[in-house]
C-alpha positions in Angstrom: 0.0 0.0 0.0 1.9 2.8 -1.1 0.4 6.4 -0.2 1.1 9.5 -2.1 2.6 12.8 -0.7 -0.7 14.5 -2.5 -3.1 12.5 0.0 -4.0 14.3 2.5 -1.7 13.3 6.0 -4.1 14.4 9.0 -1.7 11.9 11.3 1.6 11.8 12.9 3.4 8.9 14.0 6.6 9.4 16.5 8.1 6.9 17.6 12.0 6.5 19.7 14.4 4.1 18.7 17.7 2.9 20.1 21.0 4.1 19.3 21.7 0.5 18.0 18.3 0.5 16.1 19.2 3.7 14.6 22.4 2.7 12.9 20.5 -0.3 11.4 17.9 1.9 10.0 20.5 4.5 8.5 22.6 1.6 7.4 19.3 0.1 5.2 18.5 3.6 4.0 21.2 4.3 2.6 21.9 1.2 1.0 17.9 2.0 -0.6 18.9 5.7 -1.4 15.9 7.0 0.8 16.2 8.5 4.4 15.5 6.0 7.7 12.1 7.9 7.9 11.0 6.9 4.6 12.2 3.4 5.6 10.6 3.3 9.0 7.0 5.0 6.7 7.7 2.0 4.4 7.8 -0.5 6.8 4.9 0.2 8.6 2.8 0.6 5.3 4.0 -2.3 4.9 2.9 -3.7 7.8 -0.5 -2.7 7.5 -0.5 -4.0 4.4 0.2 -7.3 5.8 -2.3 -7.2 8.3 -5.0 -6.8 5.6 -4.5 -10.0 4.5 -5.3 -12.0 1.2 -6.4 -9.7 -1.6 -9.2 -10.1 -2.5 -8.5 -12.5 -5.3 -6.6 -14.5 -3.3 -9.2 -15.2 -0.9 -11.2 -16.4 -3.8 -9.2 -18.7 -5.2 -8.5 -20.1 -1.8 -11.8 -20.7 -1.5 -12.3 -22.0 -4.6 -10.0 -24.3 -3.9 -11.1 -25.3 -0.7 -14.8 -26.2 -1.7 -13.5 -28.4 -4.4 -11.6 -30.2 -2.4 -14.4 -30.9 0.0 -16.1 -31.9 -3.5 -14.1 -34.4 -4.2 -13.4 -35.7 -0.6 -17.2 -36.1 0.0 -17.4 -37.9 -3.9 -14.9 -40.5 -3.0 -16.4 -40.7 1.0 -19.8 -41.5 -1.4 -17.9 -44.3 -3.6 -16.2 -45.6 -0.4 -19.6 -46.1 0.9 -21.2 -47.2 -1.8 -23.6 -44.4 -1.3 -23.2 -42.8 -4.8 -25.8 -42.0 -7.2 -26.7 -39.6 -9.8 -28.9 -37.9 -7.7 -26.9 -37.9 -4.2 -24.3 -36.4 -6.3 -26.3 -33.6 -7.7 -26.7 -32.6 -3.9 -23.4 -33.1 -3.0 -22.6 -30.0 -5.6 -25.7 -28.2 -5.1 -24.6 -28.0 -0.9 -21.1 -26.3 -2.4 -22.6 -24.4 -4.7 -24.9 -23.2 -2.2 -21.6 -22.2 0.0 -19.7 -21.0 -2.0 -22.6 -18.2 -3.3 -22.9 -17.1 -0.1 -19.1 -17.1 0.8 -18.5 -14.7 -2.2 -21.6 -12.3 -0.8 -19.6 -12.5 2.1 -16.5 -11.8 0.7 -17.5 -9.0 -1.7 -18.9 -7.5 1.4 -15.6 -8.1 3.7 -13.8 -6.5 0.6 -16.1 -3.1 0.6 -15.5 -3.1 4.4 -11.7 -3.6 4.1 -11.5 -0.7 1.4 -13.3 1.8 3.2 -11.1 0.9 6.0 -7.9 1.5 4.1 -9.0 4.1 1.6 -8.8 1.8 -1.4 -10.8 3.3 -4.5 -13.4 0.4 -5.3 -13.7 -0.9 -8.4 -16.6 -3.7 -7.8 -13.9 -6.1 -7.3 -14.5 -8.0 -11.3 -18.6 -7.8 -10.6 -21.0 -5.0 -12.4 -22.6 -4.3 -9.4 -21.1 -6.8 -6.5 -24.8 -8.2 -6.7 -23.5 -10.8 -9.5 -21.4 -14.6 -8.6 -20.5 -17.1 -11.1 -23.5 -16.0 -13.1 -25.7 -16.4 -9.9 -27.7 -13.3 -9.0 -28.3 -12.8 -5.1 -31.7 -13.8 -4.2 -32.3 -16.2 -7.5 -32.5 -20.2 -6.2 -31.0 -22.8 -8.4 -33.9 -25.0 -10.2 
């Protein structure tokens, strides 16, 4: 997260640092070209940046990949059991479907949150109007 000069700065951070975490910092600076304040900025942008966690599309593919797994887990839990049929299946994937519709509501909402929070312009995060998942619209049931 990188914040230009233009922003407006209402805030002041001061901190002290040892004589022994001083040299460090002047040492790093200088090696980037950029003054131990801008390195002690950077790093705790950097920080915070950290503590935002996964980006947003990050978290979706995670997610993604974490419902499909429990798709094929339960499919082969099903065949283990001899429990599988056409139609058990069919539930199976509509139950992660399901989940995984409401997880990107959820997510898409987390992300507004989470931009308003650290003053990111929004820009519907890949959806028209955040109302619209994997051709899904909020509200519709699957037939």
């Amino acid at each position: 997260m990188s914040f230009s000069y233009k922003e407006d700065k209402t805030h002041i951070i001061n901190f002290r640092v040892t004589q022994e975490e001083w040299k460090r910092l002047e040492i790093e600076a200088r090696i980037r070209k950029i003054s131990p304040h801008e390195l002690a900025r950077d790093r705790v942008q950097q920080r915070l940046k950290e503590l935002s966690g996964m980006s947003f599309w990050e978290r979706a593919l995670y997610e993604e990949l974490y419902y499909l797994r429990n798709l094929i887990a339960s499919g082969n839990r099903l065949i283990a059991n001899q429990q599988l049929t056409p139609e058990v299946w069919e539930e199976a994937k509509r139950n992660v479907d399901d989940r995984r519709i409401q997880f990107a509501d959820e997510l898409a909402q987390q992300s507004k949150l989470r931009n308003s929070i650290f003053g990111i312009k929004n820009h519907n995060n890949g959806y028209s109007n955040g109302d619209h998942h994997n051709g899904h619209q909020k509200g519709n049931d699957e037939q």
